[in-house]
C-alpha positions in Angstrom: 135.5 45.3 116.3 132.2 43.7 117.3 129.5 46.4 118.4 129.6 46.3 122.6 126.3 46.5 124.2 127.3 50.7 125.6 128.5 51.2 121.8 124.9 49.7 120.6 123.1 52.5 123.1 124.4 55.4 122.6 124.6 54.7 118.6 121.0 53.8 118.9 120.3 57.1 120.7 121.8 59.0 118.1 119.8 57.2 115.5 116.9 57.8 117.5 116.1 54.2 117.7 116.4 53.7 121.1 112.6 53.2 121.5 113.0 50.5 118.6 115.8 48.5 120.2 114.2 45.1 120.3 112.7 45.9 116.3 114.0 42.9 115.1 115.4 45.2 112.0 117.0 47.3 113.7 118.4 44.2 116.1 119.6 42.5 112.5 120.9 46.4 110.3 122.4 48.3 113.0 125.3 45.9 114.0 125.8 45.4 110.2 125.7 49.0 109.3 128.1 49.3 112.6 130.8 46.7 111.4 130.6 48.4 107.8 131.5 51.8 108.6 134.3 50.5 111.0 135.1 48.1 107.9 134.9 52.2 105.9 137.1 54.0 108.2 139.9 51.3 108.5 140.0 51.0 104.4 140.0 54.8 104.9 143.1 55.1 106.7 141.6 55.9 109.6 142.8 53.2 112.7 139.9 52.9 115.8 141.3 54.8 118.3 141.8 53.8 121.5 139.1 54.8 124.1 139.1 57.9 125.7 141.5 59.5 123.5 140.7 63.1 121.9 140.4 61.3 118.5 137.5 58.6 120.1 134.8 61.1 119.8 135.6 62.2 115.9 135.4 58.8 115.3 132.7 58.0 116.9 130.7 60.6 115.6 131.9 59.8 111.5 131.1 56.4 112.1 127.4 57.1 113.8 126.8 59.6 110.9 127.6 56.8 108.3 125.1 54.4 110.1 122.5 56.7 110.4 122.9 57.6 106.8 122.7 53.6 105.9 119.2 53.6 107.5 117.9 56.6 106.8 118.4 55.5 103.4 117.9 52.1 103.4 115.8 50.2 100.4 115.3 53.6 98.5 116.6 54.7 95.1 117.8 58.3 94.9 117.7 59.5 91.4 119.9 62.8 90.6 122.7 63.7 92.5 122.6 63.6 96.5 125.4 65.3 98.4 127.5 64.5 101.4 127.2 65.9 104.7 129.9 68.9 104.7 130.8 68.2 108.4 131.1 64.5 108.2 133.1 64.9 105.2 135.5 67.9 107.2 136.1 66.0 110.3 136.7 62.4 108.2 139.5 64.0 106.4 140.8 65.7 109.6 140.6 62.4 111.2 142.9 60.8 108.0 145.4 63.6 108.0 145.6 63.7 111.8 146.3 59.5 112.0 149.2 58.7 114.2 152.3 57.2 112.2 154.2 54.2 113.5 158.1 54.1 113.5 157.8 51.7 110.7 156.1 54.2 108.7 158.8 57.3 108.7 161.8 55.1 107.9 163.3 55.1 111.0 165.0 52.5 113.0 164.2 51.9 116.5 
C-alpha cells in the first residue's frame, strides 16, 4: 500500500521528523522504510487492516516502530548482540495470533 500523505504525517511525527519533512532523505527513506515494514508484516502473516478497526492502531504502531528502528539505525554497524524491543515484539505476535481467518482457511464450505 503506497504511504498516503495523513499516513506520512503522523509516521513522521512519531519519528520526530516532522520538522525534517522536506530533508530530501527523509523525503527518499521514509516511504521506503514505510513500504518495507508493510512488505514485513504481510510476509509476517499479518494482513493491513482495514481503517478504523481495533487492530488499525497495533498495526500501525508495529509498523512505525520498525521504521523508526530502520532510521535510527541507518548506515551503522552494530557489533555484539542488539535486542528487540519487548513491546513491539508482544503486540507483533498478538497481532499474528489474533489475524482474522477466511472460510477458505477452516475447511469449510460456504
Amino acid at each position: 500500500m503506497a504511504l498516503s500523505e495523513e499516513r506520512r504525517e503522523a509516521l513522521l511525527a512519531y519519528c520526530k521528523l516532522s520538522d525534517m519533512a522536506e530533508d530530501p532523505e527523509v523525503q527518499a527513506l521514509i516511504p521506503v522504510y514505510y513500504e518495507a515494514a508493510v512488505g514485513y508484516m504481510e510476509q509476517a502473516g499479518v494482513a493491513q487492516p482495514r481503517e478504523g478497526s481495533t487492530r488499525a492502531a497495533r498495526y500501525d504502531l508495529c509498523v512505525n516502530a520498525m521504521v523508526l528502528d530502520w532510521w535510527d539505525h541507518r548506515g551503522t554497524k552494530e557489533s555484539g548482540q542488539v535486542s528487540e524491543n519487548p513491546a513491539f515484539r508482544r503486540m507483533l505476535n498478538q497481532l499474528k495470533l489474533s489475524e482474522p481467518v477466511s472460510k477458505l482457511d477452516t475447511g469449510e464450505e460456504g
